[in-house]
BATISE-827517 format. One record per residue (C-alpha): x, y, z; residue in three letters. Coordinates in pm, whole numbers, plus 50000, padded with zeros to 5 digits. Each point is the difference from the previous one (the first is absolute). Last residue first. Layout:
N
+-------+-------+-------+------+
!    xx !    yy !    zz ! type !
+-------+-------+-------+------+
!     X !     Y !     Z !  Ala !
...
+-------+-------+-------+------+
END
This chain:
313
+-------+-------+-------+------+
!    xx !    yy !    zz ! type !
+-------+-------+-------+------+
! 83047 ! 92912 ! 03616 !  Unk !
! 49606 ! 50092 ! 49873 !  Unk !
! 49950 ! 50314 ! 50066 !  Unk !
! 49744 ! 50048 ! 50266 !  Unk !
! 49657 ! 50091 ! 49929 !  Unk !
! 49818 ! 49779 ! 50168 !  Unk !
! 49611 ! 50010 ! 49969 !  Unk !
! 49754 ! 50132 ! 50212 !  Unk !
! 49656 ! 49818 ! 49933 !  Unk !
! 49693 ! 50226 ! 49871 !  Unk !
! 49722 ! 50081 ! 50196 !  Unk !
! 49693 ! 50115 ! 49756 !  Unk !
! 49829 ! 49646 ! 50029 !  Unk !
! 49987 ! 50055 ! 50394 !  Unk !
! 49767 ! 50302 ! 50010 !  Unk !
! 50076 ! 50266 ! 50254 !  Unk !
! 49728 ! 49996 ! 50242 !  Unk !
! 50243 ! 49854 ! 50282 !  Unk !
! 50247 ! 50302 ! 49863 !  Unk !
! 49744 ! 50224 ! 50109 !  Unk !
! 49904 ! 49878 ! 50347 !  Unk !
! 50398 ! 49943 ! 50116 !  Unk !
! 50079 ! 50371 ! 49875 !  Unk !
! 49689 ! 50171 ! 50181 !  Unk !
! 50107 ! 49788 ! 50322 !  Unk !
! 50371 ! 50098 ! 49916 !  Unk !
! 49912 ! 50336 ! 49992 !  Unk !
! 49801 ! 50065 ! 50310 !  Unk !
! 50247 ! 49800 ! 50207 !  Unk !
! 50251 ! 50227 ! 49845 !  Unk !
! 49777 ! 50346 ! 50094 !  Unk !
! 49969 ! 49920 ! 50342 !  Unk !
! 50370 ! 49883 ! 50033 !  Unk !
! 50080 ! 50345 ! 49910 !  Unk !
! 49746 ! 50148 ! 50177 !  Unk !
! 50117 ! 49846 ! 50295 !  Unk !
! 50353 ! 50071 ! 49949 !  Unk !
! 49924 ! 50398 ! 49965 !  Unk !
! 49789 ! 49955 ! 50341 !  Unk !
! 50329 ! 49821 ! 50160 !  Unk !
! 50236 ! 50280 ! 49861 !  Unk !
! 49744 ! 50261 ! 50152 !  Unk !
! 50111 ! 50376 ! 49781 !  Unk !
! 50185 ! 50293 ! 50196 !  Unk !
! 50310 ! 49937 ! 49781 !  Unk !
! 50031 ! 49795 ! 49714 !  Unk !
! 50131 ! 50158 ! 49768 !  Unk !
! 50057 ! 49822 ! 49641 !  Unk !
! 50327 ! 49763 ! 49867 !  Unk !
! 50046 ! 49971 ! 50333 !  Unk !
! 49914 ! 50197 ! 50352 !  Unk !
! 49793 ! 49969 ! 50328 !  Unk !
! 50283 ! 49672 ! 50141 !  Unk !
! 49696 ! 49722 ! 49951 !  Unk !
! 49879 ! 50141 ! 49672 !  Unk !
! 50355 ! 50004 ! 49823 !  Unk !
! 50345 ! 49971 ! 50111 !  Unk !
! 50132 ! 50312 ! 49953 !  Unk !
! 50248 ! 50003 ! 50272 !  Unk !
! 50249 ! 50168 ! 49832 !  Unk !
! 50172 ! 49656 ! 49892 !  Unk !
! 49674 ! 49890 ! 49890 !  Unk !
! 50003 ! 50288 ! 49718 !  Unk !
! 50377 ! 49976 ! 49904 !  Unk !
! 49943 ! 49659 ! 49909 !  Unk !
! 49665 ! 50115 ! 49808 !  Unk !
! 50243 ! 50293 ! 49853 !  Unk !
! 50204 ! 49767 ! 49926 !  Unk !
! 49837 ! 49732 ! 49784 !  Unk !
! 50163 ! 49641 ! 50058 !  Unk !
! 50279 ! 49936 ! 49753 !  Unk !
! 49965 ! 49739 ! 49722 !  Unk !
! 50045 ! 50282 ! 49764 !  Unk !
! 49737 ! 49905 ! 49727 !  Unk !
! 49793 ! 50290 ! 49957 !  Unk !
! 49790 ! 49933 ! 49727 !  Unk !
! 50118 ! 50138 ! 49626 !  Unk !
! 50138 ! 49665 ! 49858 !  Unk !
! 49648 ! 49870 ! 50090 !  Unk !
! 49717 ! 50330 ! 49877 !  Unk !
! 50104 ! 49907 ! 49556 !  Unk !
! 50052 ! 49600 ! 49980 !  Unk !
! 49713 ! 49923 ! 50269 !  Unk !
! 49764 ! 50284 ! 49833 !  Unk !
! 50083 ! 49828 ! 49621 !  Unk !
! 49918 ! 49644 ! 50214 !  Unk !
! 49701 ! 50150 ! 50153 !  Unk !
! 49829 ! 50128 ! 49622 !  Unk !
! 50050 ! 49661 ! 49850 !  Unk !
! 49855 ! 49783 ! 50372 !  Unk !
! 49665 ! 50122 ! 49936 !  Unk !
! 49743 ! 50179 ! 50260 !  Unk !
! 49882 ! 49711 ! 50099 !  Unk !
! 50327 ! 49790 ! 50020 !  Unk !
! 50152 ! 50293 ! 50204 !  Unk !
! 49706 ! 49959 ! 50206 !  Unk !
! 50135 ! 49690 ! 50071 !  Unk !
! 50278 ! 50082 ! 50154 !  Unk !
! 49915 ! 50186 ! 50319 !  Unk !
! 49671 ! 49932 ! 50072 !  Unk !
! 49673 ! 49977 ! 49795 !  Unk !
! 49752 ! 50180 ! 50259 !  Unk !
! 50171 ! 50092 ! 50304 !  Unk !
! 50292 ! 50092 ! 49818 !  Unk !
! 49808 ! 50268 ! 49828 !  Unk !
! 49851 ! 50161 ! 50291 !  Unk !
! 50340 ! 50005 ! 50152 !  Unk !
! 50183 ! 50159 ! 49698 !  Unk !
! 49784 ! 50262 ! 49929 !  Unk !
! 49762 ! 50173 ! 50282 !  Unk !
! 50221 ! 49900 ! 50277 !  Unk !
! 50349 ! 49963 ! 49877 !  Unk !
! 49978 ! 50303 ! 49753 !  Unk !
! 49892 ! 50226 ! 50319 !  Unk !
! 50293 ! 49831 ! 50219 !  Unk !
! 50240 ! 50092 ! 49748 !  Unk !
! 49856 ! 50371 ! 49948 !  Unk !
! 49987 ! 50017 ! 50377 !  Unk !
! 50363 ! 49965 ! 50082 !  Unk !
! 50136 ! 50223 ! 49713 !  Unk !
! 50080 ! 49920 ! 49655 !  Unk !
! 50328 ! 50115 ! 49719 !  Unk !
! 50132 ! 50166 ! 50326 !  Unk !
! 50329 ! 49795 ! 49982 !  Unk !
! 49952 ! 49854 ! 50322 !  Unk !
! 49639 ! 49939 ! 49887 !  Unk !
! 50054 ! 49770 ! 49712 !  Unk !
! 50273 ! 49818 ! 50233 !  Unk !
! 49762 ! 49928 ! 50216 !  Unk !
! 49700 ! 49823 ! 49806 !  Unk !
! 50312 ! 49882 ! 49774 !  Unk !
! 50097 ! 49794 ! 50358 !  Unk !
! 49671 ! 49971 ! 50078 !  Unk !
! 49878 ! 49748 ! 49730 !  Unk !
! 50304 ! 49819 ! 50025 !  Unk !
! 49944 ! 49979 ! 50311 !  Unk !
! 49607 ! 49871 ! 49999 !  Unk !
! 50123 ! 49715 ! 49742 !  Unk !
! 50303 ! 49898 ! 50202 !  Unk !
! 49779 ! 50018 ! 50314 !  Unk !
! 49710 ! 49804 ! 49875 !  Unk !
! 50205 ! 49704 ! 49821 !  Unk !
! 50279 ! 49944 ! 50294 !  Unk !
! 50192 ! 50237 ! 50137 !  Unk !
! 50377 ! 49815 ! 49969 !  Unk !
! 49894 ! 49673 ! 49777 !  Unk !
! 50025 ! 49643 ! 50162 !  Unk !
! 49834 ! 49795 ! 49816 !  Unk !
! 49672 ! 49812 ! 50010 !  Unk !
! 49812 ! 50264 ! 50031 !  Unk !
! 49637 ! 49931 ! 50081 !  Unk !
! 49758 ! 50284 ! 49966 !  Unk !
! 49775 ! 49869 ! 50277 !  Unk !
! 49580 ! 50093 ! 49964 !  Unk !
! 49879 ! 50090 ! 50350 !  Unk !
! 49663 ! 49888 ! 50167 !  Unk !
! 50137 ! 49829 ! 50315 !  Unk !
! 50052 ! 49719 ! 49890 !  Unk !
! 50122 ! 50045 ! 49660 !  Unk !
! 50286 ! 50185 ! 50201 !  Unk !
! 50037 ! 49659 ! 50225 !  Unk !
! 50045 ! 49788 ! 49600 !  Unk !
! 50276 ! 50251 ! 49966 !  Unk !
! 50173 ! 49929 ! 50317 !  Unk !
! 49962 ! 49608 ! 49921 !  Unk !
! 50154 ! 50018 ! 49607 !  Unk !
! 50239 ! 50225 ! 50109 !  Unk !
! 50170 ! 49797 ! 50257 !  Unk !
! 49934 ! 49698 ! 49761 !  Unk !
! 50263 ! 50190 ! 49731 !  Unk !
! 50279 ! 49942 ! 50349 !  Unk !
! 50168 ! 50365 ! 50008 !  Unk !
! 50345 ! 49978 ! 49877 !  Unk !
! 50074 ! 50277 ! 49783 !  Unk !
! 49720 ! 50227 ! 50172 !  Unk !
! 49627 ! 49927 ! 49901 !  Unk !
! 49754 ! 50239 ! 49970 !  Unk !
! 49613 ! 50052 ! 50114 !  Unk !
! 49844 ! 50297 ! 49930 !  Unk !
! 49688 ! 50125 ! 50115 !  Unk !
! 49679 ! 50066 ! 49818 !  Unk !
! 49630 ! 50100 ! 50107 !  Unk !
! 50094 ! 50364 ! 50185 !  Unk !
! 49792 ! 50082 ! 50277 !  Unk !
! 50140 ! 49805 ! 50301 !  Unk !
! 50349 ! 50112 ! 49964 !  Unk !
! 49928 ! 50389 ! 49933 !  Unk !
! 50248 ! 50014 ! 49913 !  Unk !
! 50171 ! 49757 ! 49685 !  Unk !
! 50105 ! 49602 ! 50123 !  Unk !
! 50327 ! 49846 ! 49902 !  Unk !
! 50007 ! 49624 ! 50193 !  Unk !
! 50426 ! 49957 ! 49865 !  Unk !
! 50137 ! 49664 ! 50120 !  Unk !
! 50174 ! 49765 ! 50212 !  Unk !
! 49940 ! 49636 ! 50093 !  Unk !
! 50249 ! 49893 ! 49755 !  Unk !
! 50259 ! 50180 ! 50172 !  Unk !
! 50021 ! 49776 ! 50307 !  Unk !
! 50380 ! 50099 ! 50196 !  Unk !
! 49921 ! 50394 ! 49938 !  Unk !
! 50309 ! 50097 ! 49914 !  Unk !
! 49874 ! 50240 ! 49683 !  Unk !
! 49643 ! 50065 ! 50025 !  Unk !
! 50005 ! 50355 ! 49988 !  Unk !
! 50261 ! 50020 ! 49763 !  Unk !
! 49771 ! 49739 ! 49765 !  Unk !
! 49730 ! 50181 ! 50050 !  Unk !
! 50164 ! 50344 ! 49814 !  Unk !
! 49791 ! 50319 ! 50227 !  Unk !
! 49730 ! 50143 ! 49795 !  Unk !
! 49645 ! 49918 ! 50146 !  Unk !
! 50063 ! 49817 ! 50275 !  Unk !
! 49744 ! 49786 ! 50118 !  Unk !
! 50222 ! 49724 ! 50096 !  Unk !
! 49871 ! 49635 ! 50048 !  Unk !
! 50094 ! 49726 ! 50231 !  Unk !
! 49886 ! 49662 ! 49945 !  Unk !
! 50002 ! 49796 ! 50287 !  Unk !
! 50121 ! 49676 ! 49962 !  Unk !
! 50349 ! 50028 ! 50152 !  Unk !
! 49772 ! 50006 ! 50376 !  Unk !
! 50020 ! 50393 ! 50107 !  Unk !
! 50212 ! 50163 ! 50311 !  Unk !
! 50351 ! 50019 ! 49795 !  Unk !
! 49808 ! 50086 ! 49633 !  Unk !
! 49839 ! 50276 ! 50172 !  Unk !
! 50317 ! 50143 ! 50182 !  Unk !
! 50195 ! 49984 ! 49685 !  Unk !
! 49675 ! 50140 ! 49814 !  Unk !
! 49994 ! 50318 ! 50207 !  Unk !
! 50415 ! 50046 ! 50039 !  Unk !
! 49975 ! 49971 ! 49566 !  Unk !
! 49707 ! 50264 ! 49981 !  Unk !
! 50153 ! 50249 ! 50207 !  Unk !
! 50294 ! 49988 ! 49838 !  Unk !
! 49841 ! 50022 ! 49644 !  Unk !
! 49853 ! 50336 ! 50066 !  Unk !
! 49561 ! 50067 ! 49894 !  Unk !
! 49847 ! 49959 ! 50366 !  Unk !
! 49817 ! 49712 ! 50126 !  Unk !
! 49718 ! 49757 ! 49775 !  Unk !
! 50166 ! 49687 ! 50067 !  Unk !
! 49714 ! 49722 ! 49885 !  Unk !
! 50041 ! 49711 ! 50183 !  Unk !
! 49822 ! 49624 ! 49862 !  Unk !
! 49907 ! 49652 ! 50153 !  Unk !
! 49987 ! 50167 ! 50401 !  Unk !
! 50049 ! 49729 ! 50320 !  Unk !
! 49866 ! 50095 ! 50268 !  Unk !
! 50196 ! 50131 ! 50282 !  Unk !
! 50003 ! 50355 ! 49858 !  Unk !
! 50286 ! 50228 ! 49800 !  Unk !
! 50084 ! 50255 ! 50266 !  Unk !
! 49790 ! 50315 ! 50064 !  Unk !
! 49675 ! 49852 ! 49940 !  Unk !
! 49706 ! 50186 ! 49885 !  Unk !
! 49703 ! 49766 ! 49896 !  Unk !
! 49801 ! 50113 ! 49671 !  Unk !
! 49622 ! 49882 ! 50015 !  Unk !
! 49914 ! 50369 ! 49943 !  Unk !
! 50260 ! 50220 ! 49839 !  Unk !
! 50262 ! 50116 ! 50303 !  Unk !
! 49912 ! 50368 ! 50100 !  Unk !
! 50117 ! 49951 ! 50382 !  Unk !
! 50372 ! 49968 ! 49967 !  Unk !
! 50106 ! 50083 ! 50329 !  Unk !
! 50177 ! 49674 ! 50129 !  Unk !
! 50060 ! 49850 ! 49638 !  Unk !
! 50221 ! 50339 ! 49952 !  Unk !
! 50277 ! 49788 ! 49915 !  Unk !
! 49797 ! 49832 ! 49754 !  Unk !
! 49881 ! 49659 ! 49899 !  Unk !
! 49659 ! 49983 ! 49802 !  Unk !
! 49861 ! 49676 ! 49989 !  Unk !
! 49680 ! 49786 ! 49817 !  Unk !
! 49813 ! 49707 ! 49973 !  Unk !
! 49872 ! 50032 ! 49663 !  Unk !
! 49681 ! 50035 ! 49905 !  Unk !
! 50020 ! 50262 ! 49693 !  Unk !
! 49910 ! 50312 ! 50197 !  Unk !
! 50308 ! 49891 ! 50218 !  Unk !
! 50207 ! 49969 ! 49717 !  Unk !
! 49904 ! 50345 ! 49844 !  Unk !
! 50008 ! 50119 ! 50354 !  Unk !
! 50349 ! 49896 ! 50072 !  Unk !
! 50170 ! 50175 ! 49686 !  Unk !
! 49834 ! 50345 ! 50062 !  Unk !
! 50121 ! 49982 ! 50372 !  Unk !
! 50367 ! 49949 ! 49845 !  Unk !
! 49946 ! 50216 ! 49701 !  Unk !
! 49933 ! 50335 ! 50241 !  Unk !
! 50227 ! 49849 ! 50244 !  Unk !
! 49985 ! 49714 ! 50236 !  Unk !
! 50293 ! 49789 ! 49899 !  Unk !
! 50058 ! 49653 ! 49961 !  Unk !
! 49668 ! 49830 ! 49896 !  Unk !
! 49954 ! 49647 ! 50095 !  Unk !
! 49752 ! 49751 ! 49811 !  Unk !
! 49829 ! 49696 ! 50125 !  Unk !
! 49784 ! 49807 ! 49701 !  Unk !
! 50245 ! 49972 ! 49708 !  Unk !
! 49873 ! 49688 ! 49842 !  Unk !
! 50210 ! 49658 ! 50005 !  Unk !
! 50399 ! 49937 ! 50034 !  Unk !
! 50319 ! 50045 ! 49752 !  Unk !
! 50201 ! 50306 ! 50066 !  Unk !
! 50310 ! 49882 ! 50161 !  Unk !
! 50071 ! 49672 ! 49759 !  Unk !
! 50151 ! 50242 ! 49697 !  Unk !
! 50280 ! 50241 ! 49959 !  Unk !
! 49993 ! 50150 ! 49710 !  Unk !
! 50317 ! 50048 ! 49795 !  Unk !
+-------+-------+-------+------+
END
């Protein structure tokens, strides 16, 4: 049951950001860019000297008092829990606290914590500051207002929320994106596909598409008959295991751990990680500006409502 009364207040105006990674400094300057008085606290406050602008580095939660935290530290449930026990022991019971955790079960991470209604999932996608959704998810006992107020501070600072108000392990992007992967993998473990042939059909086929009519209803476009035969036919023949891939397990274990350890899924060696992320986010900024222009052109009397599909209980 949610716990309400610890989430009520006005605007989300001060904002801290635990954890002064790649997300963490992403995080801070999309609410910096968006007006808000913003921190970053690290243990490397002291030499951190690449903060986003208007950003302050504090190494301890600060003086002031802050209406939301974002924890934005490394991926293990332990490390989250000792972070949020020492935030929720320095900060006033109404300030939210959100997770950006991107698989990890919220209510685990928030279990003990003596106000659970002020916790949440904040799920943003890297680069931070370039993608225009984040989502925002309750645990079992979150207080609904606690959503209501983080996701009106995404509006804020140019992001659309996905509000979930449920508590689902990976959310909507991550289940969708993993069970994409997951027969992305096990295609090539079996040598039906290699690396670049699923990255090739993601690029030129399935992204461009996407971008245009989405997911689902291009199914409606290109008739719903023709799907359902595909559904009953490719389904009972996916890979459904429920066990991670193993050669990708394997493949971490090694030490393959993508562009930042010279070796992945491709080789990596001898090329600038931080030029490769540049023209990455480059070439997302470019696309989303395209993206935003042409669906603004789209016309409005072709938009048709989703509807729910659901069986009827």
């Amino acid at each position: 049951m949610a716990e309400k009364n610890s989430a009520t207040g006005g605007p989300i105006r001060r904002v801290l950001v635990a954890g002064a990674g790649v997300m963490g400094l992403g995080i801070a300057k999309s609410f910096a860019a968006g007006g808000f008085e913003t921190w970053l606290m690290s243990r490397r406050a002291g030499s951190l000297d690449h903060a986003p602008k208007g950003v302050k580095v504090v190494a301890a939660p600060p003086a002031e008092p802050v209406d939301l935290v974002i924890e934005s530290v490394p991926e293990d449930l332990e490390i989250k829990r000792a972070l949020f026990r020492t935030l929720e022991a320095a900060l006033p019971a109404a300030t939210l606290i959100a997770t950006n955790t991107s698989s990890l079960d919220l209510d685990a991470l928030f279990a003990g914590m003596k106000h659970p209604g002020r916790f949440l999932g904040a799920h943003y996608f890297q680069p931070a500051e370039v993608f225009p959704m984040v989502e925002v998810i309750a645990g079992s006992r979150t207080d609904p207002a606690a959503l209501d107020r983080v996701a009106e501070a995404m509006k804020r600072t140019g992001k659309t929320a996905i509000v979930m108000r449920a508590p689902v392990v990976g959310f909507l992007i991550n289940r969708i994106q993993h069970a994409i992967l997951h027969e992305a993998y096990h295609l090539i473990s079996t040598g039906a596909c290699t690396v670049k042939d699923v990255d090739d059909v993601a690029k030129h086929v399935l992204g461009p598409r996407m971008c245009i009519t989405g997911l689902i209803q291009q199914k409606d476009i290109s008739g719903l008959k023709v799907h359902a035969i595909a559904q009953r036919e490719i389904v009972p023949a996916l890979a459904h295991d429920r066990t991670p891939n193993a050669d990708v397990q394997a493949m971490v274990a090694g030490g393959a751990t993508g562009l930042a350890g010279g070796k992945g899924f491709y080789d990596w060696s001898g090329i600038d990680a931080a030029a490769v992320r540049a023209q990455a986010t480059a070439g997302l900024n470019a696309l989303l500006g395209f993206l935003g222009k042409l669906h603004a052109g789209e016309n409005p009397a072709l938009a048709p409502k989703a509807r729910d599909i659901r069986a009827k209980k």
